[in-house]
N, C-alpha and C positions, 0 to 999 in steps of 0.2 A: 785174396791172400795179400797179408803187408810184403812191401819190398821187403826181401832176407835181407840185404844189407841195412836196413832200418831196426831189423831184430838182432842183428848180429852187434849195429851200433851201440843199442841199448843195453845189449848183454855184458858190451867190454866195458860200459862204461861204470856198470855195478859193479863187474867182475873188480874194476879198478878200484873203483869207490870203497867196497867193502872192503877189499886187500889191506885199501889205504888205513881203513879203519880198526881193522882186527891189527896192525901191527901199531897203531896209536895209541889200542887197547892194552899191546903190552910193555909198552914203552913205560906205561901209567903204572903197571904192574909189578917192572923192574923197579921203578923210581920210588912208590909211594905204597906200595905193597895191599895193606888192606888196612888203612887207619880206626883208628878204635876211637877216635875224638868226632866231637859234630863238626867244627869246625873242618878236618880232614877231609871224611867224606862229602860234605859240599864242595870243597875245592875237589875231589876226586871225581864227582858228578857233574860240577862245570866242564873240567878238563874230558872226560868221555862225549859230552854232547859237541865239543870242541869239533870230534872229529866229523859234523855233518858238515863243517866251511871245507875241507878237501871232497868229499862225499858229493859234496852237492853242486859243487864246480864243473866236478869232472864231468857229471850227469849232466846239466844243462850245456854244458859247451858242447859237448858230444850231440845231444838232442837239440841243439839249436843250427849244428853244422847239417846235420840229416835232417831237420825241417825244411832247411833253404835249398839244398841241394838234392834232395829224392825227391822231396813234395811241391816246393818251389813257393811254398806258402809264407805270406810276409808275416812278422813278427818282430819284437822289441828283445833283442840279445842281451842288451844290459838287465831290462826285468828280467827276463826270464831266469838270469842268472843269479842276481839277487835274490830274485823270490825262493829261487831253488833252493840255495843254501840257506834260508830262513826255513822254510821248509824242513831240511834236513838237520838241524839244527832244534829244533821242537820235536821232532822223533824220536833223535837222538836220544835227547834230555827224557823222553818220558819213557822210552825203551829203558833205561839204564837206574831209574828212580826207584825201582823194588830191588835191582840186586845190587843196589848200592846202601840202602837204608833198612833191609829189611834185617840183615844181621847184627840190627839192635837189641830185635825182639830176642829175648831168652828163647833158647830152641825147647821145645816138648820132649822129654825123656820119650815117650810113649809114642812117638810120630820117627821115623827111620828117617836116614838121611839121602833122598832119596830124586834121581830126578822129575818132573812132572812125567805123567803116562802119554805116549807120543800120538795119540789122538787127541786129549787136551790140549797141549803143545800148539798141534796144528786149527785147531777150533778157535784157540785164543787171539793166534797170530793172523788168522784169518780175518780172525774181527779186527783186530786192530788195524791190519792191515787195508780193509776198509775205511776208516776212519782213517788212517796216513795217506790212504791216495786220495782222498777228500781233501784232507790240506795241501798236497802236494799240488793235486787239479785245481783247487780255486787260487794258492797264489799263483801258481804259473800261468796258471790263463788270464791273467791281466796283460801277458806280454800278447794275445794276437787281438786284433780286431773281429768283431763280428759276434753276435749272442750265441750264432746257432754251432760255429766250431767252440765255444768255449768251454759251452757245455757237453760237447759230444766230447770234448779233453776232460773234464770233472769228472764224466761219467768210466771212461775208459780208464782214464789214473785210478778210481776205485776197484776196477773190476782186475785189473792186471796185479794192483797192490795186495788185494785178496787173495790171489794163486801164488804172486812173488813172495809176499813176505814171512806166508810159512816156511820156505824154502831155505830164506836166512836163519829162521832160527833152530832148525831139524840140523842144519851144517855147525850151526853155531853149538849148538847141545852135543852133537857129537863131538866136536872138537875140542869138546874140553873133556875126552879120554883119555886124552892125548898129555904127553910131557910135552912134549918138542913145541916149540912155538912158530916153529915154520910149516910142521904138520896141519896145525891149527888153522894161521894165514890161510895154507891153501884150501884148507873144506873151507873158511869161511868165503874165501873168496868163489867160490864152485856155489856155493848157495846165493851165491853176489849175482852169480854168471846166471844162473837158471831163473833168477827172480828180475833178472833185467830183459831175459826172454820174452820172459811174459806180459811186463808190462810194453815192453816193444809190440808185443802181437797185438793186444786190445789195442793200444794209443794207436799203432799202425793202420787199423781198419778204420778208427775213427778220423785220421786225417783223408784217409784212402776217398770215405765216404763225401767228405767235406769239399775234396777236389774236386769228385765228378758233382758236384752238388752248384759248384763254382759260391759255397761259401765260405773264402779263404780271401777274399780281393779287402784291402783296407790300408793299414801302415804299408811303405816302404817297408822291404826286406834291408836290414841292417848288419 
């Protein structure tokens, strides 16, 4: 079992992340509303992917203080940190690329206006969510030394990002029932919280294992 305070780290640190993100979302919202020009919404889709450099700050600083200090494992804090918000920052951008661009397309009289069915939903996000903790796990594991924790970090950021990131967007879909924008913040940030659990559980057995393995010795801890 991961240290809780490793799961609890990574929970606050979505929980944050997301928060951070759902209220950037509507900053965007208040300010630029829903442009009807190409040019708009590219700048409206730059500015949403924006919000993975707070997102992915928070997440690596947070995960880089509970590497050094629960697992004691050395690593490069500045990669890790860059990576991450590069990272979060390509997610971003390709999370936000169909509901930014698709209300181009003329809608279908004949097709209701309707949200996706919440086992889709979660199938989609699942996959994707696979594929995000795949880029998540290969940049960021440039920050430790060693083949064999890199890859148990690749493998665990996919498997955590598969549970966590349906979780963001079941909070997120709900939330948009909602008028209130603080209502909103808060599920989405609860789907933040629940999807940083998770990938704390996985990443957490994977460091766990790496410890007693003693493959963790390489960089100075930074």
């Amino acid at each position: 079992m991961p240290p809780f305070r490793w799961i609890a780290l990574c929970a606050a640190a979505e929980y944050a992340g997301i928060a951070v993100a759902a209220l950037w979302f509507g900053v965007i919202a208040w300010s630029f509303g829903d442009p009807e020009s190409f040019p708009g919404r590219i700048g409206v889709w730059l500015l949403s992917a924006a919000s993975g450099v707070l997102e992915g700050f928070v997440l690596a600083s947070l995960q880089s203080f509970g590497i050094r200090r629960l697992f004691g494992i050395a690593h490069d804090r500045a990669t890790l940190i860059v990576r991450t918000i590069a990272a979060a920052v390509i997610g971003w951008a390709a999370g936000t690329f169909i509901p930014t661009f698709i209300p181009f397309d003329a809608p279908d009289p004949a097709m209701p206006d309707a949200d996706p069915p919440l086992v889709a939903l979660i199938v989609f996000a699942g996959i994707f969510g696979i594929v995000a903790g795949a880029l998540f796990g290969w940049l960021q594991s440039a920050a430790f030394a060693g083949a064999t924790l890199r890859r148990e970090w690749l493998v665990s950021n996919m498997l955590g990002w598969m549970v966590g990131l349906p979780a963001i967007y079941v909070f997120a879909q709900t939330a948009g029932d909602f008028e209130s924008w603080t209502v909103r913040i808060a599920l989405w940030a609860l789907g933040g919280a629940l999807a940083g659990a998770a990938i704390g559980f996985a990443t957490g057995l994977a460091l766990l294992r790496c410890v007693r393995r003693g493959a963790t010795t390489g960089l100075p801890v930074l």
